[in-house]
C-alpha positions in Angstrom: -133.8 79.7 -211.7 -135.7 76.7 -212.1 -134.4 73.7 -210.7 -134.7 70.8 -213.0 -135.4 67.4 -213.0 -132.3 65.3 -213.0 -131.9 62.1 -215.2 -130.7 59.1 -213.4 -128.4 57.4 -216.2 -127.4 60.7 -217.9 -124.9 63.2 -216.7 -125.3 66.9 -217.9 -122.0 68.1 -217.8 -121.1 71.9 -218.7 -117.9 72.8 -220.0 -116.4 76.7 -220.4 -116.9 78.0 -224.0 -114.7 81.0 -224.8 -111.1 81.2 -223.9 -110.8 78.1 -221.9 -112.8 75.8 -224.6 -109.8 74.6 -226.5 -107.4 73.8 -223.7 -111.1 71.8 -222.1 -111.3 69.5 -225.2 -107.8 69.4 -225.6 -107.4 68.0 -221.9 -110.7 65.7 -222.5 -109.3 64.2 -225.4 -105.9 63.3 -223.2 -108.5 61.5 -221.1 -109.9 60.2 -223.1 -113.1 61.6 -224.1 -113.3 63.1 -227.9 -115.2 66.0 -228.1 -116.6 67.8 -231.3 -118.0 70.6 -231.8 -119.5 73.1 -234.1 -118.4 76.8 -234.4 -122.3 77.7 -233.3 -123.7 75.4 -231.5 -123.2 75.1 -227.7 -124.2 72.0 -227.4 -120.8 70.1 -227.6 -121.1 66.2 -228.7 -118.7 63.5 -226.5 -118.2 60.0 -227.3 -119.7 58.6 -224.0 -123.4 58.1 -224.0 -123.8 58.6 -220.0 -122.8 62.1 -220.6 -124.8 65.5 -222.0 -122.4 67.8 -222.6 -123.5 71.8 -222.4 -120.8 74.3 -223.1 -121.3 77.4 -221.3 -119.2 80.6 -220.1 -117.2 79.9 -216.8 -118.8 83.2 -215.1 -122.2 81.5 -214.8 -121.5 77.9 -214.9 -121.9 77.5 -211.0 -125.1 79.1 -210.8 -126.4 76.4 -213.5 -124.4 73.2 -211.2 -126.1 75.5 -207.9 -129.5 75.5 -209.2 -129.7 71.7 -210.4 -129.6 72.9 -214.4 -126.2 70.8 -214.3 -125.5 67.9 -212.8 -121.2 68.8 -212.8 -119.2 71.6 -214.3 -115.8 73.3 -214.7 -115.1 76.9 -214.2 -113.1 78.9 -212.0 -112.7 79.3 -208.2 -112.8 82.9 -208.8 -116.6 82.5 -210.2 -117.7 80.5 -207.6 -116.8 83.0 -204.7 -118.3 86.1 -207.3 -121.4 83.8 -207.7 -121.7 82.6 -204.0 -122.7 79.4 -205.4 -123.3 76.3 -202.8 -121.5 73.1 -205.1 -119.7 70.5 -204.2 -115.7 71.0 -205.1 -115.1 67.8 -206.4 -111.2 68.3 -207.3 -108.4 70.9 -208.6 -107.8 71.0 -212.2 -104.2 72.7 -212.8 -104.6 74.0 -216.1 -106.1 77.0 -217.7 -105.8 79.0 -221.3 -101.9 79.9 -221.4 -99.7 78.1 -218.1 -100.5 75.4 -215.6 -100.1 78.4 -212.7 -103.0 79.7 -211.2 -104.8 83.0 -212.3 -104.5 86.0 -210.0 -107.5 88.7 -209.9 -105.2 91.5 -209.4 -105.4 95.3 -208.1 -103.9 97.5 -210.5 -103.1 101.4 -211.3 -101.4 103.4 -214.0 -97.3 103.5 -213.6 -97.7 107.2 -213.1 -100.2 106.7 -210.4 -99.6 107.8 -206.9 -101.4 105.3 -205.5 -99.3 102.7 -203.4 -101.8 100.2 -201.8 -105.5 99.8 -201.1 -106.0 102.0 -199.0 -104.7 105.0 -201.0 -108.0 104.3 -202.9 -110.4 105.5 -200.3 -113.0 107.3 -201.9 -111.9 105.7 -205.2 -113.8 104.3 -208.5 -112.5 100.7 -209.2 -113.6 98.9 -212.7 -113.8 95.0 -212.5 -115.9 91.9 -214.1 -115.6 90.5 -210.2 -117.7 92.8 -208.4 -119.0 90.6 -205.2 -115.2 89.6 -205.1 -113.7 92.7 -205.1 -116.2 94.7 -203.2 -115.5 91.9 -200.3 -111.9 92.8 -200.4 -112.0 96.7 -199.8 -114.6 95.8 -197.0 -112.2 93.7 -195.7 -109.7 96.2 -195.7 -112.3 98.9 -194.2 -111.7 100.9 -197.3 -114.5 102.8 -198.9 -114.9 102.8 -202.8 -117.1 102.7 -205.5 -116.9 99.2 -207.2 -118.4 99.3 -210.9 -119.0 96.3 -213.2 -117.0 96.1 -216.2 -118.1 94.8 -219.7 -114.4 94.1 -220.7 -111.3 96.0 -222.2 -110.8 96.9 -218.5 -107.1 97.8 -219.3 -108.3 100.5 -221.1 -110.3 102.0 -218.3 -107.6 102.2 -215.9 -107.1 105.7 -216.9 -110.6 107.0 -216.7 -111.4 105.8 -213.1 -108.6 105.2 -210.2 -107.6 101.4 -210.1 -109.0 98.4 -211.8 -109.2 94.9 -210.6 -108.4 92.5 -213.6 -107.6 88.6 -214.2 -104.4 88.1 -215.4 -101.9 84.9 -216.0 -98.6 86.1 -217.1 -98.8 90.0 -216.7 -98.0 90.5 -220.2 -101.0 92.6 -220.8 -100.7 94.8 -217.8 -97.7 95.8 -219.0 -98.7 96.2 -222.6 -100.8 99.0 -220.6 -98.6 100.5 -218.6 -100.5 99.1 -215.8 -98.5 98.7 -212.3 -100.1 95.3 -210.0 -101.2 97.1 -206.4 -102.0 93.3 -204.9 -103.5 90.1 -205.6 -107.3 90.1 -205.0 -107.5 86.2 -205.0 -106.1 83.3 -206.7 -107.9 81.2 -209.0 -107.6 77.6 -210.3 -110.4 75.4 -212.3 -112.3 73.1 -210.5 -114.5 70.1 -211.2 -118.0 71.0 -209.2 -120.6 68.9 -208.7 -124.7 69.6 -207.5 -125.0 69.0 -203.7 -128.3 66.8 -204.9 -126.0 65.0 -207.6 -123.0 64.0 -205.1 -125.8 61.7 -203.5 -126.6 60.0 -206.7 -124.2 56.9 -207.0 -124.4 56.4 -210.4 -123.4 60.3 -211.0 -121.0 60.5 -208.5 -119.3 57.6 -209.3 -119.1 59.2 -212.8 -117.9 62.5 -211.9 -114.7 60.8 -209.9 -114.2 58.9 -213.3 -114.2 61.8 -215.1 -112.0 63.7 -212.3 -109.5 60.8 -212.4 -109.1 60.6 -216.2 -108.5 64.2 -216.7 -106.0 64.9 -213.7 -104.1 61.9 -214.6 -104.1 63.7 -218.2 -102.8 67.2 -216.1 -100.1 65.4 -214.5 -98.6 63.6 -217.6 -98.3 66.7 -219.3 -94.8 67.4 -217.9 -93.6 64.2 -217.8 -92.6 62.0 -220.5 -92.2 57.9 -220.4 -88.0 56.6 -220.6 -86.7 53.2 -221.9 -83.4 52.0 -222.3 -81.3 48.6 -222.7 -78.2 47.9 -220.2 -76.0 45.8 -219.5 -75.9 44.2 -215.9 -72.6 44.9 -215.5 -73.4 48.9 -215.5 -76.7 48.8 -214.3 -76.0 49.8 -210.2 -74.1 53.0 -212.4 -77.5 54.0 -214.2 -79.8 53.1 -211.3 -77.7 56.1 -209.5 -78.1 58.5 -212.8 -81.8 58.3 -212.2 -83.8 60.6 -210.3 -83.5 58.6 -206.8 -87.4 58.9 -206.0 -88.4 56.9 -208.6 -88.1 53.0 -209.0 -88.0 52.0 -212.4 -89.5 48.7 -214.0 -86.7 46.1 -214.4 -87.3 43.5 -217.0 -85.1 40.7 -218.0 -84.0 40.7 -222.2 -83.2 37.3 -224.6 -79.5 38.6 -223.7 -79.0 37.6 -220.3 -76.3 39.8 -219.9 -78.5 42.7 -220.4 -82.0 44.2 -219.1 -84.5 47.0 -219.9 -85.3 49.6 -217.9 -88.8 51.9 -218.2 -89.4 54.9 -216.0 -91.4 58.0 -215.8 -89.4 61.5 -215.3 -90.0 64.8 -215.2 -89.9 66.3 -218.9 -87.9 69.2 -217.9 -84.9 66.9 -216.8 -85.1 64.8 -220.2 -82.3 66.5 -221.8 -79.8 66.4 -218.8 -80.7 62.9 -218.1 -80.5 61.0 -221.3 -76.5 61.9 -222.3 -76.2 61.5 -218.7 -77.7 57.8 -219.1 -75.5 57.5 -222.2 -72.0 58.0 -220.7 -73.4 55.5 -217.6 -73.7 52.9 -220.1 -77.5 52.8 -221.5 -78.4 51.8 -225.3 -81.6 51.9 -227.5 -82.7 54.6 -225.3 -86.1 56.1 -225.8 -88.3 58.9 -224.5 -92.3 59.4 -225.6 -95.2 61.1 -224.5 -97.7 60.5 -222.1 -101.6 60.5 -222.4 -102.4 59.8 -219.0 -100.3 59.0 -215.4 -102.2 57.8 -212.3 -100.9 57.3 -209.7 
């Protein structure tokens, strides 16, 4: 591939299209960064003038970032290791198409199989989109099998061939199949990668750890929610202790000076134990919202 001339005040960013696009813009926008685009074009438009947005699919976005075509990216771990790409890994992004846990590549069989573990599949034909990937793995294992690439619907295979190494998040369409998980092949987040050339470039490095920045701060506040409340001094040592102990909230003094209002940030999952918890310590006017952003 031909490596590309690099603008010095511009960023060409790539972003996955396909199944990862709308939780992408959805996490820009947290960040941010509004992103439009058109149901056929590929060539996404963002409300930041430094930055050329370029929406392509995750398997082959690190060969682009690699080669200089891109100046940054997102896609998967998994295609960086299948694509043997040399990038910078500028940061983790926890979030994907359906949960906030990683994906797993996985080795899988029929239920009725007989086979138990890798090596029962010596001599075996194994379907899979991640060939470099999973051919590594069996040669890992000194196990000898015949890996061939697959153009999708590889659930469906599993009964024509012996095993089948597929991405999956929650399981639920292994299962669908009747598909029984062998092992994990390797575990995959998304990552922010940058062009080694690029990280030397202030200008674009300095943007890239913006952009990282924004839209982890965006990750992290999606399970946590913003709390405020009123209370009176005389109860407020019994609400202090009704709050999570590792956080210290923000204390401000009211017109009342017998009371004070207290702002925190908790864990969304422990909202609705907390706040009739708060209640019978003695808080008033109390409030929960949403958060765009939490950096910390």
């Amino acid at each position: 591939m031909e490596l590309h001339t690099l603008s010095k005040d511009i960023l060409k960013l790539g972003i996955p299209a396909g199944s990862l696009k709308p939780a992408t813009i959805e996490l820009f926008r947290k960040a941010g960064f509004n992103i439009s685009v058109s149901e056929r074009s590929f060539a996404p438009v963002i409300d930041d003038e430094q930055i050329q947005l370029t929406m392509l699919r995750a398997q082959e976005m690190s060969r682009y970032v690699a080669d200089g075509v891109l100046d940054a990216g997102i896609t998967g771990y998994d295609w960086i290791m299948e694509n043997g790409s040399d990038v910078e890994e500028v940061c983790e992004l926890a979030y994907s198409k359906a949960t906030s846990k990683p994906a797993r590549w996985v080795l899988a069989v029929p239920e009725e199989s007989k086979v138990k573990e890798a090596r029962d599949l010596k001599g075996g034909i194994i379907a899979t989109e991640l060939v470099n990937v999973t051919r590594k793995y069996f040669s890992d294992k000194n196990v000898d099998v015949k890996i061939e690439f697959s153009w999708g619907a590889t659930e469906v295979k599993a009964r024509l061939i012996d095993a089948i190494v597929e991405l999956t998040e929650t399981g639920t369409s292994l299962k669908a199949n009747n598909l029984r998980i062998i092992d994990t092949v390797i575990t995959s987040t998304t990552r922010l990668i940058a062009n080694k050339q690029t990280w030397l470039d202030k200008f674009k490095k300095e943007k890239i750890e913006n952009i990282s920045i924004l839209l982890n701060a965006a990750i992290d506040a999606r399970s946590k929610v913003g709390l405020k409340l009123n209370a009176e001094k005389a109860n407020l040592d019994k609400i202090l202790k009704v709050l999570p102990a590792e956080k210290s909230p923000t204390i401000s003094s009211l017109a009342d000076s017998n009371y004070v209002a207290v702002e925190v940030i908790i864990e969304e999952k422990i909202e609705r134990a907390l706040v009739p918890a708060l209640k019978r310590a003695g808080a008033s006017g109390i409030i929960t919202y949403p958060l765009n952003k939490v950096i910390h």
